[in-house]
C-alpha positions as CSV (number, residue, x, y, z in Angstrom):
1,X,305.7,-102.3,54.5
2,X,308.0,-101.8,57.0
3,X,306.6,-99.3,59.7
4,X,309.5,-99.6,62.6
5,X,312.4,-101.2,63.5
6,X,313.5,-103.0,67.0
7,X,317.2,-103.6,66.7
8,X,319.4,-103.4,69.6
9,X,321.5,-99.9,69.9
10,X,325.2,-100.0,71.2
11,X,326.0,-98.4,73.9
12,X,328.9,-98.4,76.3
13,X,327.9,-99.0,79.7
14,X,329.7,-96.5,82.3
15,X,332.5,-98.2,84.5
16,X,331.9,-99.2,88.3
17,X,333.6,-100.6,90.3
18,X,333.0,-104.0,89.8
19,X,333.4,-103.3,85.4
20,X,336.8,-101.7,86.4
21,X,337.9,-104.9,89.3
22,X,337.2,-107.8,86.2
23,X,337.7,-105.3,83.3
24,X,340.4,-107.8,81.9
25,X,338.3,-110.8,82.0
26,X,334.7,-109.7,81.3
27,X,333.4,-111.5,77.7
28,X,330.1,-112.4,78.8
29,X,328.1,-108.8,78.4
30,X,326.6,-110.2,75.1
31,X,323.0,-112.2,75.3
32,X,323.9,-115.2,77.5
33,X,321.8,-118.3,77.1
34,X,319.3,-119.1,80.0
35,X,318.4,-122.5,80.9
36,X,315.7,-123.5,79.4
37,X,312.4,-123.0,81.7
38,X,310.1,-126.3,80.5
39,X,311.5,-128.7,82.1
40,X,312.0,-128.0,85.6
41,X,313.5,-130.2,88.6
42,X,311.1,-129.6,91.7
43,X,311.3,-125.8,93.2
44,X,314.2,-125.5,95.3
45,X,313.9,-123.1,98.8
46,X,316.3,-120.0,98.1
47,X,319.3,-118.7,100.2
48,X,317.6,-117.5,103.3
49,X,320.2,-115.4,103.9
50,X,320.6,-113.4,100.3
51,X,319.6,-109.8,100.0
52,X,319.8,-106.9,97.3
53,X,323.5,-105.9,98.1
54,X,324.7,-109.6,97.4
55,X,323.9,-108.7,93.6
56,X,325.5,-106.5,91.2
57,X,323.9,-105.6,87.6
58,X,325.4,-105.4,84.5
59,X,323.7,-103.8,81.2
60,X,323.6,-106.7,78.6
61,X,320.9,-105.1,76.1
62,X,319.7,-101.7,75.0
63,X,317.3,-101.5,72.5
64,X,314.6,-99.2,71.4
65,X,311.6,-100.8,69.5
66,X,309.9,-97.5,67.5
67,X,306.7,-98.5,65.5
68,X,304.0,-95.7,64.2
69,X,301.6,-98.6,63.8
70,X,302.0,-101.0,66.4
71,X,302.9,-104.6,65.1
72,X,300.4,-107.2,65.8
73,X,297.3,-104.3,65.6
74,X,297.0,-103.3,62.0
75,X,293.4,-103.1,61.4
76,X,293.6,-102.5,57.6
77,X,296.7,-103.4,55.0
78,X,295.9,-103.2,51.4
79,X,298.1,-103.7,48.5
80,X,295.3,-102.5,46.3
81,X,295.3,-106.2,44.4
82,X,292.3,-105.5,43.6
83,X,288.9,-103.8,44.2
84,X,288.3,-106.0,47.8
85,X,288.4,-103.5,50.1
86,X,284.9,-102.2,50.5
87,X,286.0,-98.0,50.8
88,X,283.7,-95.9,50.8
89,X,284.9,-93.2,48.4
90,X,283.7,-89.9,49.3
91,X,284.5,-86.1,47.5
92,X,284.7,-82.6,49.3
93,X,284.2,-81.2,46.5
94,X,282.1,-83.6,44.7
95,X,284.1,-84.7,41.4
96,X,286.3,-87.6,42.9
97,X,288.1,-88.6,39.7
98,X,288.3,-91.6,37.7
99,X,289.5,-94.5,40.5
100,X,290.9,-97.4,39.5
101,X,292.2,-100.5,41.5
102,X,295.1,-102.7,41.1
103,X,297.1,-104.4,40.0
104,X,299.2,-103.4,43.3
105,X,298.0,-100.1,43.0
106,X,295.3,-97.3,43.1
107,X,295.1,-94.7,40.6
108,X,293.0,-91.5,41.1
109,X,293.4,-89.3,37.8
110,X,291.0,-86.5,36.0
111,X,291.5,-83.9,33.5
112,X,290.1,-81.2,35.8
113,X,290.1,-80.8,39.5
114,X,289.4,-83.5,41.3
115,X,289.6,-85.0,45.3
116,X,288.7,-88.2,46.1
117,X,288.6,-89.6,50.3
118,X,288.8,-93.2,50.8
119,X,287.3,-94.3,54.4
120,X,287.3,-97.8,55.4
121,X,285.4,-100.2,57.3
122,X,288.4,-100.3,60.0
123,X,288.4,-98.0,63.6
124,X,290.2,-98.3,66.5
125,X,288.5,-97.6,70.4
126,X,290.7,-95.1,71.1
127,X,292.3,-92.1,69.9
128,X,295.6,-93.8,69.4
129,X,296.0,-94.1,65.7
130,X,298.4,-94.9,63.1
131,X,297.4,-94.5,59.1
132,X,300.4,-94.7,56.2
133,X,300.0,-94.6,52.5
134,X,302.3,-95.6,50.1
135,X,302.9,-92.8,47.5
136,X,303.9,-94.4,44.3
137,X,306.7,-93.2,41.5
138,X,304.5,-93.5,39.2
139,X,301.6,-90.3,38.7
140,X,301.7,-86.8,38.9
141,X,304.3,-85.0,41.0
142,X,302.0,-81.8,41.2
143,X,299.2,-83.6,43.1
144,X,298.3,-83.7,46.9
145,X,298.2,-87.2,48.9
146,X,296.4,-87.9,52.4
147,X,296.5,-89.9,55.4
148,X,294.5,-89.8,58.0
149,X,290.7,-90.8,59.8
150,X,287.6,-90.2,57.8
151,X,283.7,-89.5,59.1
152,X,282.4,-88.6,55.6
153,X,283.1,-86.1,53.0
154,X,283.1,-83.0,55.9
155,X,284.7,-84.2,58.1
156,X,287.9,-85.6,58.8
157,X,291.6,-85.2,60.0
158,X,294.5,-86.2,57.9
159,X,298.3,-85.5,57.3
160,X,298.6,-84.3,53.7
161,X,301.6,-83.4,51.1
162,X,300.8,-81.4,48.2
163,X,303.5,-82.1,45.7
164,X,303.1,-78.8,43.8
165,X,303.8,-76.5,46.9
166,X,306.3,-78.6,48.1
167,X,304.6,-78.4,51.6
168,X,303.5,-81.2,54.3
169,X,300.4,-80.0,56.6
170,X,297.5,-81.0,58.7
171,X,294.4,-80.2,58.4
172,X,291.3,-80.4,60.1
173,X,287.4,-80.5,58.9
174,X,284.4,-80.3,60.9
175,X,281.2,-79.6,59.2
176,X,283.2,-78.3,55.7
177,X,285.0,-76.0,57.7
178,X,288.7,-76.6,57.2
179,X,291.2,-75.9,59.4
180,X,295.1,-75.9,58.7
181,X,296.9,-77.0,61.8
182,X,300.7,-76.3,60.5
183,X,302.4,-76.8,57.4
184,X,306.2,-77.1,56.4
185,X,308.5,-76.9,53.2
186,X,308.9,-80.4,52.2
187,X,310.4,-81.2,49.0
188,X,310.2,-85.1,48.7
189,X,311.1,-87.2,45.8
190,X,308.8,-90.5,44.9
191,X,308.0,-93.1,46.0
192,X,307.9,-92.1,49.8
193,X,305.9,-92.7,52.7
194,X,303.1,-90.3,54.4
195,X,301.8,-91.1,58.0
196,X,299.4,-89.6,60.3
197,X,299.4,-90.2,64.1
198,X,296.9,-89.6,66.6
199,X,297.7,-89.6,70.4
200,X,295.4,-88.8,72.6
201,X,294.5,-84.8,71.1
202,X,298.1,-84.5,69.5
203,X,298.2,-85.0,65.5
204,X,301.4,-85.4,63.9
205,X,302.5,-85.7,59.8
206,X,305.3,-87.9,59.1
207,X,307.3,-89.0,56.0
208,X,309.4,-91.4,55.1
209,X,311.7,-90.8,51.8
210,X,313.8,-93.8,52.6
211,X,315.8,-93.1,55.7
212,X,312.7,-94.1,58.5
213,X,309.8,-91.7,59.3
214,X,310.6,-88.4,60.3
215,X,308.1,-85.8,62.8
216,X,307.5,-82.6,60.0
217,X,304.0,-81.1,61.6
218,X,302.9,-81.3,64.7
219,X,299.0,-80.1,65.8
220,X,296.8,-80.4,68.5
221,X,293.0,-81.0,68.4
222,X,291.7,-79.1,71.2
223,X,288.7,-77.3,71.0
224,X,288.3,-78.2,67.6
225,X,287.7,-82.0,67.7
226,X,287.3,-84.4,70.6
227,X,288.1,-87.8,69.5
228,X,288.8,-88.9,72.9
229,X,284.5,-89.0,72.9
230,X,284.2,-92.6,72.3
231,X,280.7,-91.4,70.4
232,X,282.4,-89.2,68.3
233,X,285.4,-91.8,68.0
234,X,283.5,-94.7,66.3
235,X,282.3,-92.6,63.3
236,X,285.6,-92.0,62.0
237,X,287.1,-94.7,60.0
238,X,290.8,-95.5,58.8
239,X,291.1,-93.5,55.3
240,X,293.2,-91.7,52.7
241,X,292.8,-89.6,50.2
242,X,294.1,-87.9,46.8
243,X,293.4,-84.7,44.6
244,X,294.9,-82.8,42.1
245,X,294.1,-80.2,39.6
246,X,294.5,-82.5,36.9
247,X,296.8,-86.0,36.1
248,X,297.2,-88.7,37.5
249,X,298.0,-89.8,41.6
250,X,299.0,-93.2,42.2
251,X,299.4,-95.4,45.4
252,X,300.6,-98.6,46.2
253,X,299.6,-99.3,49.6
254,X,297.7,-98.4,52.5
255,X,298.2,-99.5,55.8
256,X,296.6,-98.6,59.5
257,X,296.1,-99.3,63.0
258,X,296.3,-98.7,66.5
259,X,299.9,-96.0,67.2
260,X,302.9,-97.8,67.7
261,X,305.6,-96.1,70.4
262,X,308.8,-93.8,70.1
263,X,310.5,-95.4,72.8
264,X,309.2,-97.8,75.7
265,X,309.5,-96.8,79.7
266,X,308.6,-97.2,83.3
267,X,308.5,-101.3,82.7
268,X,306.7,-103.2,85.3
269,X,306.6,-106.7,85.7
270,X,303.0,-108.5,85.9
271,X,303.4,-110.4,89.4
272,X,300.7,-112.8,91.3
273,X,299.9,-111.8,94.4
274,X,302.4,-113.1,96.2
275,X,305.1,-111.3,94.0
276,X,305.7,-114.7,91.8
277,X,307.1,-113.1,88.4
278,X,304.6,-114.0,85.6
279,X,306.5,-115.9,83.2
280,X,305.9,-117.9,80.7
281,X,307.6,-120.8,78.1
282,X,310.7,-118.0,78.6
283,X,308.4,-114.9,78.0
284,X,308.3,-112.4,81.0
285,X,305.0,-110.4,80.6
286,X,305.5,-106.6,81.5
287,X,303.7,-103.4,81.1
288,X,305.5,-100.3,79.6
289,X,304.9,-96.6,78.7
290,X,304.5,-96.6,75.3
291,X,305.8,-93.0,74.5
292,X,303.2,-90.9,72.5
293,X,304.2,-87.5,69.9
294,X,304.5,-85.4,72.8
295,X,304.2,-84.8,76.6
296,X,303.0,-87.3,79.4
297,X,299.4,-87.2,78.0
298,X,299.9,-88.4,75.1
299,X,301.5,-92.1,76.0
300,X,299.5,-95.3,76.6
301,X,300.0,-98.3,78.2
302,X,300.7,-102.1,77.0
303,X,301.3,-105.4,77.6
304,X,304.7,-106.7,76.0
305,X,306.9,-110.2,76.6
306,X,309.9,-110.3,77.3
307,X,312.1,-113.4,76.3
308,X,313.9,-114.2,79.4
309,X,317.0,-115.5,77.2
310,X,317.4,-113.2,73.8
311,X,315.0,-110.5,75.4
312,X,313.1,-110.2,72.6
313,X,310.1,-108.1,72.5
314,X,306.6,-108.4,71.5
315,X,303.7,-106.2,72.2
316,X,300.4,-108.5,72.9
317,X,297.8,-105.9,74.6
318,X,296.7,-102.3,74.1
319,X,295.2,-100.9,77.5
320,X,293.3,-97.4,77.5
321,X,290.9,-96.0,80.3
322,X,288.2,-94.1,81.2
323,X,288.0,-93.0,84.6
324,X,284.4,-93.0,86.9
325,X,282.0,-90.0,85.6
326,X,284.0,-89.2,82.8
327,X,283.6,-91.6,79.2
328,X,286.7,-89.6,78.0
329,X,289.1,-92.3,76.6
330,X,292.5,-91.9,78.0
331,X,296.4,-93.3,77.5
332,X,296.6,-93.7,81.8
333,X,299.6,-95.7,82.4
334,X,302.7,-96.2,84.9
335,X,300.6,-98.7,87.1
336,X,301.0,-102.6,88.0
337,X,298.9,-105.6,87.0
338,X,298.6,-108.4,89.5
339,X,297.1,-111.7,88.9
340,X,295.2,-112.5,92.3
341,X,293.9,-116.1,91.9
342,X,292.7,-116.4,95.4
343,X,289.9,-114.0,95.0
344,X,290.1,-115.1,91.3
345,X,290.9,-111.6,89.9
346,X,293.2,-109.1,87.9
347,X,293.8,-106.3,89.9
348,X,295.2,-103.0,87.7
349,X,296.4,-100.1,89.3
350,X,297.8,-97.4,87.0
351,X,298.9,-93.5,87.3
352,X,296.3,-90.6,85.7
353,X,298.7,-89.0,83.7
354,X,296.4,-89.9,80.3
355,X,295.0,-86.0,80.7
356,X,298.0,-84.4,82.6
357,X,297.7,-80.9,83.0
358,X,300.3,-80.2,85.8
359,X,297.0,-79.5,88.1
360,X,297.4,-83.3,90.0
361,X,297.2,-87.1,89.4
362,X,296.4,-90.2,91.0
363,X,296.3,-94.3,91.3
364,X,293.5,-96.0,89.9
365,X,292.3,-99.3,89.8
366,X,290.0,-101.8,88.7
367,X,289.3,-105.6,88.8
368,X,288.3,-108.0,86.6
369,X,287.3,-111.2,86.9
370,X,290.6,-114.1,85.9
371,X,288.6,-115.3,83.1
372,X,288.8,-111.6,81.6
373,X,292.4,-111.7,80.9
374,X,293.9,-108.2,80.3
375,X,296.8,-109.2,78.9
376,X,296.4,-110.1,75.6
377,X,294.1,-107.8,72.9
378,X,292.4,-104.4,73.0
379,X,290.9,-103.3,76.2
380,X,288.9,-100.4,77.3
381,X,289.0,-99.9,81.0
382,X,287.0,-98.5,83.5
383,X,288.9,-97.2,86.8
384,X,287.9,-95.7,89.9
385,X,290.4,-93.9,92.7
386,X,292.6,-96.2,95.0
387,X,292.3,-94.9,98.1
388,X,295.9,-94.4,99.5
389,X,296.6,-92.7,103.5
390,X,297.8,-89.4,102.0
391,X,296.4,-87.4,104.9
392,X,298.8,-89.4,107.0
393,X,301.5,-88.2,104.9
394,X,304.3,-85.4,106.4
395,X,303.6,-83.2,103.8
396,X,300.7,-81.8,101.4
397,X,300.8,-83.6,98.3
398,X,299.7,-82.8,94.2
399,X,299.7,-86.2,93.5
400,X,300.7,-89.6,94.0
401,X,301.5,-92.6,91.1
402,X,304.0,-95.3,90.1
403,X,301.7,-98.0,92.1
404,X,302.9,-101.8,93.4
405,X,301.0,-104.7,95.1
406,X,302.0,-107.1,96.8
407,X,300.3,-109.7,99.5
408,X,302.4,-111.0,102.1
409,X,301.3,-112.9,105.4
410,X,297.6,-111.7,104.4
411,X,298.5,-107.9,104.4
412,X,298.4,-106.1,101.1
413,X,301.8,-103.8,100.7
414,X,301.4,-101.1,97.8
415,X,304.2,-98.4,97.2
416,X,303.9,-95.5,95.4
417,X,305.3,-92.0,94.7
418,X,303.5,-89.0,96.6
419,X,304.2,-85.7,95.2
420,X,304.3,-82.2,97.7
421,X,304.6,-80.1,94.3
422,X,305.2,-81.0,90.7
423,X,308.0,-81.8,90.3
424,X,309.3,-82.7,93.7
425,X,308.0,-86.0,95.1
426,X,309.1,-89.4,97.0
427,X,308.5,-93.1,97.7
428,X,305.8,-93.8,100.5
429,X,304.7,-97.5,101.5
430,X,301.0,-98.6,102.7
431,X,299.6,-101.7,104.1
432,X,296.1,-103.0,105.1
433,X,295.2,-104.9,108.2
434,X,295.6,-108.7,107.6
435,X,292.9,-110.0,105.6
436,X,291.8,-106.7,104.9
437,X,291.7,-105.2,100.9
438,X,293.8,-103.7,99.3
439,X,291.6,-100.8,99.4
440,X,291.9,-100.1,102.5
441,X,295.3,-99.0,103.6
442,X,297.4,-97.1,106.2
443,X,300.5,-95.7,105.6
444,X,303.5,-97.9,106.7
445,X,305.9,-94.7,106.2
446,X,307.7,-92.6,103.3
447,X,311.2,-91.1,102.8
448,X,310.3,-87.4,102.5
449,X,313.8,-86.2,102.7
450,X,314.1,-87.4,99.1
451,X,313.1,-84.5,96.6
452,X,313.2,-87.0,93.0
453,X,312.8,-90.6,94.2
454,X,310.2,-92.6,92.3
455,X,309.4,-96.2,90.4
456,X,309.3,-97.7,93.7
457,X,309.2,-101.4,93.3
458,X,308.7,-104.2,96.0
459,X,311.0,-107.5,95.9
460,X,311.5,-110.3,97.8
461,X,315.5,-111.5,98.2
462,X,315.7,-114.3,100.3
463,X,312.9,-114.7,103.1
464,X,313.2,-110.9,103.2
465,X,311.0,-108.0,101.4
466,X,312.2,-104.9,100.1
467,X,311.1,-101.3,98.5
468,X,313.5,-100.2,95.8
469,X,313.6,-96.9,94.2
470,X,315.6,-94.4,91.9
471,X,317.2,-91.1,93.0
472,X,316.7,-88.6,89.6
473,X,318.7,-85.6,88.5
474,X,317.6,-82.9,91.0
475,X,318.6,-85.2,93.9
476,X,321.3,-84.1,96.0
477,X,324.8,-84.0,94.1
478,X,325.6,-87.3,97.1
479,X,322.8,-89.2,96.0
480,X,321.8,-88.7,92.9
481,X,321.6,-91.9,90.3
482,X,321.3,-94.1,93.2
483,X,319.0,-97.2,93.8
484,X,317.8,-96.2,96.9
485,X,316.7,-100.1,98.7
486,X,314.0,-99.6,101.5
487,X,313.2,-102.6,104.4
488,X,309.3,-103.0,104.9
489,X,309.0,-100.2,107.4
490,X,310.7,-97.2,104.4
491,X,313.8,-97.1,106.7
492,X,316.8,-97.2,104.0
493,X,319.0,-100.0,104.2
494,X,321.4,-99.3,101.4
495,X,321.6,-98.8,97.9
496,X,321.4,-101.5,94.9
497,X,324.7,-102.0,93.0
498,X,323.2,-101.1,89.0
499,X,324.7,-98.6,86.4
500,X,321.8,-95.5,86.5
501,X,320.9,-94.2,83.1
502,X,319.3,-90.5,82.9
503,X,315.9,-89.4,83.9
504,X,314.7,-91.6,86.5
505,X,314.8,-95.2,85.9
506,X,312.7,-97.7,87.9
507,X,314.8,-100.5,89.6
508,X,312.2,-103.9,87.8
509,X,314.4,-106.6,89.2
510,X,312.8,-110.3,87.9
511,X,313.5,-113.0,89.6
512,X,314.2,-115.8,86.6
513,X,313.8,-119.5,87.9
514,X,316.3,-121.9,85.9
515,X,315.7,-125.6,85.3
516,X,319.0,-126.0,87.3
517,X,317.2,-124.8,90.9
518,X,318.8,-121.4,90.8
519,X,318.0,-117.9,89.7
520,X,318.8,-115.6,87.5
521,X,318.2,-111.9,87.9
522,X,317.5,-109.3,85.6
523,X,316.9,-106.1,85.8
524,X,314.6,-103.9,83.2
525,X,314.8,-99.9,83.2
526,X,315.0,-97.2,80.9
527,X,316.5,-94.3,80.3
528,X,315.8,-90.6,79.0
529,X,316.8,-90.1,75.2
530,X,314.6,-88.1,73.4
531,X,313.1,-88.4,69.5
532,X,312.8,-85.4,68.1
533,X,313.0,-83.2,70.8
534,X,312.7,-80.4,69.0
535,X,309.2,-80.9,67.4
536,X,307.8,-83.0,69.6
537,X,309.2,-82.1,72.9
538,X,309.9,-83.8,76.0
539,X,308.3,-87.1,76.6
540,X,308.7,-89.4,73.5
541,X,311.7,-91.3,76.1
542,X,313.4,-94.1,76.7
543,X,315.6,-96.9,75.4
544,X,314.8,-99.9,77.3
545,X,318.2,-101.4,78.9
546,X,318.3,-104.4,80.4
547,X,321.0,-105.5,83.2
548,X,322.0,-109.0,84.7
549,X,323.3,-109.8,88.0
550,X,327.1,-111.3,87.3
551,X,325.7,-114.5,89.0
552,X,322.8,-116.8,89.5
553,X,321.9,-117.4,93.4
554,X,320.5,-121.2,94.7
555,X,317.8,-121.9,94.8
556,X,314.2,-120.4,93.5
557,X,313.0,-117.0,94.6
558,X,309.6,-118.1,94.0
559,X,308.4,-121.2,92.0
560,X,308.0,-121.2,88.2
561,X,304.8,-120.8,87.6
562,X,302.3,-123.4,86.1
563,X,299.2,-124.0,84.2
């Protein structure tokens, strides 16, 4: 069952002028093999000397991984073999039908009215769900088929198509009281798909007739059911469901899990404290965006790898929050993960956008101890408020997010966006004292002339440090889709030489060691296409592009890591 894809889109990169200067000789813009990263000859000292402006980017991959259940986090898949999975078959209406398992299907049939829920044994800890049923050729074409997540036989949430109107809905039952969120004309032909997707309070009905899974209904739970309560959360189960008037409906498979992603953005790379890339046996370990049905709040973060060579993808951890005096579970994301082994600790330091409601938002963080490794598996996080110098700050601000750590010479660094209004905001840089926390900082200085400047990203070239950013659309017609690069006092120095996409795309430069003692750099960003702008609206964005500098430089940047 085949729930996404991940291939690579063309695209044409635009001309600068570097493409237009070696136009007649550049071949190489297809996946280049990198030197492979086991077997290393000792770490070689960089040029002292490079910087950002020695380096120009080129786009050598765009691809767009969409998956309504996220591979590697299925929590149920039945073929319906046989009668293994131990549902729990419940009835609204209390005549479920004769049921009957296998073999590769379920068949539900009566001679009078009948509705029959199936809830399983499998959850997930936050409201970030993914259910799809298989609806079979085979059965009654007048019947009604469900998707969705079951508490018993009053209450659930579930995407539905009822064959005999011709209609796909959602609806909504709490206590026996139904409610219909939306419905649409839908006339699909067997066999076909139906999925239901949770994010955050936003349900969604999909199908799938044979051309990928399309957005058809779109609902939202508030004030009607609060599955963000983990309480209220762990009751409901994974679960379809069937009923007709009379015949026969027929599936062939079920399968469920934690939501996938429309599109991936704001890609950070997990650093140590010192800024050392954490890669891996060729996989680069990142956080993304994972874009939800709808607007900011619906999103959630996760851990992906990145092969350094074919930039494959893989998704490997699911993060979700709840913030200090409040057991809500949220999709918070946009933040930085930083593996501190001299206070043996994971710092994480994300953006509040998981209940955006244009009012404000903030960095949190947490720590947990090393052995507690966030970056693999399902994880349900804790966070408190970083304490950044915004008083210091020219300007009253909404908001700040977009965090970045860094140590150097015993001083935490940590950029991040500060917003005077939403949406109007700019890059701002704090330090502590040496040997001080990173929780407790004073402002090193921000760029307030800049009105759409965020992602800001710290980077060592060289023996020098730097603060990169991204000038978006509203910027000034002679700035705007600039890289924006920052010396460690937020006085600009220049710009970075990379094509811009749309929206506002962080500048994630990685430093690759090669075997060879040099380095490669890449650079990972995104860009602003939409899916299905018009149900869903804006938010479900962006293609993940990733660039190369057009040459290696000596030396390492920082060591490949070990152990």
């Amino acid at each position: 069952m085949d729930l996404g894809t991940t291939s690579p889109l063309t695209t044409t990169p635009a001309l600068d002028r570097r493409t237009m200067f070696k136009a007649a000789g550049i071949t190489g813009l297809a996946v280049a093999a990198t030197p492979a990263a086991e077997a290393f000859a000792a770490p070689s000292a960089p040029n002292p000397n490079l910087d950002p402006f020695d380096l120009s980017f080129e786009v050598v991959r765009r691809q767009r991984p969409v998956d309504l259940v996220a591979k590697g986090f299925v929590q149920l898949r039945d073929r319906f073999e046989r009668d293994h999975e131990p549902y729990e078959r419940l009835s609204p209406t209390g005549s479920r039908g004769t049921i009957e398992f296998g073999p590769r299907r379920l068949r539900v049939s009566g001679t009078s009215p009948f509705f029959a829920l199936f809830r399983s044994q499998t959850r997930q800890r936050a409201p970030y769900a993914a259910v799809v049923v298989d609806v079979a050729a085979r059965g009654t074409g007048q019947g009604t088929v469900m998707s969705g997540l079951v508490k018993d036989a009053d209450d659930y949430v579930v995407a539905w198509y009822d064959g005999a109107a011709g209609t796909v809905g959602i609806d909504v039952s709490v206590g026996g009281t139904v409610q219909t969120l939306g419905t649409v004309q839908a006339d699909l032909q067997r066999p076909f798909r139906l999925g239901f997707g949770l994010t955050s309070t936003t349900v969604v009905a999909l199908v799938d007739d044979g051309s990928g899974f399309r957005p058809l209904v779109k609902g939202n739970l508030n004030g009607i059911l609060d599955l963000r309560r983990p309480a209220l959360l762990a009751q409901y189960r994974n679960g379809f469901g069937a009923r007709a008037a009379s015949g026969a409906v027929v599936l062939d498979g079920v399968v469920a899990g934690y939501f996938g992603q429309l599109g991936l953005r704001d890609p950070h790379l997990v650093t140590r404290a010192d800024g050392t890339p954490y890669i891996k046996d060729n996989l680069a370990y990142l956080t993304f965006t994972q874009a939800g049905l709808g607007f900011f709040e619906t999103a959630h973060w996760g851990v992906w790898t990145m092969d350094v060579r074919t930039f494959e993808l893989k998704q490997v951890a699911n993060l979700f929050f709840q913030r200090d005096g409040n057991n809500t579970v949220l999709g918070d994301h946009a933040g930085h993960i930083v593996l501190d082994e001299a206070n043996d600790r994971w710092i994480i330091a994300n953006s509040t956008w998981g209940d955006f409601t244009g009012e404000s938002v903030q960095v949190n963080y947490l720590t947990l101890p090393k052995r507690r490794s966030p970056l693999r598996g399902v994880h349900v996080l804790r966070t408190r408020k970083l304490p950044l110098p915004t008083t210091q700050l020219p300007s009253a601000a909404v908001g700040q997010w977009d965090p970045h750590l860094v140590r150097i010479r015993r001083r935490w660094y940590v950029g991040f966006v500060n917003a005077r209004a939403f949406f109007n905001f700019y890059p701002a840089l704090a330090r502590s004292r040496p040997g001080d926390d990173f929780t407790d900082l004073r402002l090193v200085g921000a760029d307030d002339a800049k009105v759409e400047t965020e992602g800001p990203v710290l980077q060592k070239f060289g023996e020098r440090w730097y603060v990169m950013a991204s000038n978006g659309d509203a910027s000034p017609a002679a700035i705007k889709g600039q890289y924006p690069v920052y010396d460690l006092t937020m006085k600009q120095v220049g710009r970075l030489d990379a094509p811009h996409p749309t929206n506002i795309p962080w500048p994630m430069v990685i430093p690759v060691p090669l075997r060879n003692r040099r380095t490669r750099w890449l650079m990972v960003t995104f860009n602003g296409t939409q899916l299905n702008e018009d149900l869903l609206g804006y938010g479900t964005h962006g293609d993940l592009i990733v660039m190369r500098a057009e040459r290696d430089t000596r030396g390492h940047q920082f060591p490949p890591m070990r152990g």
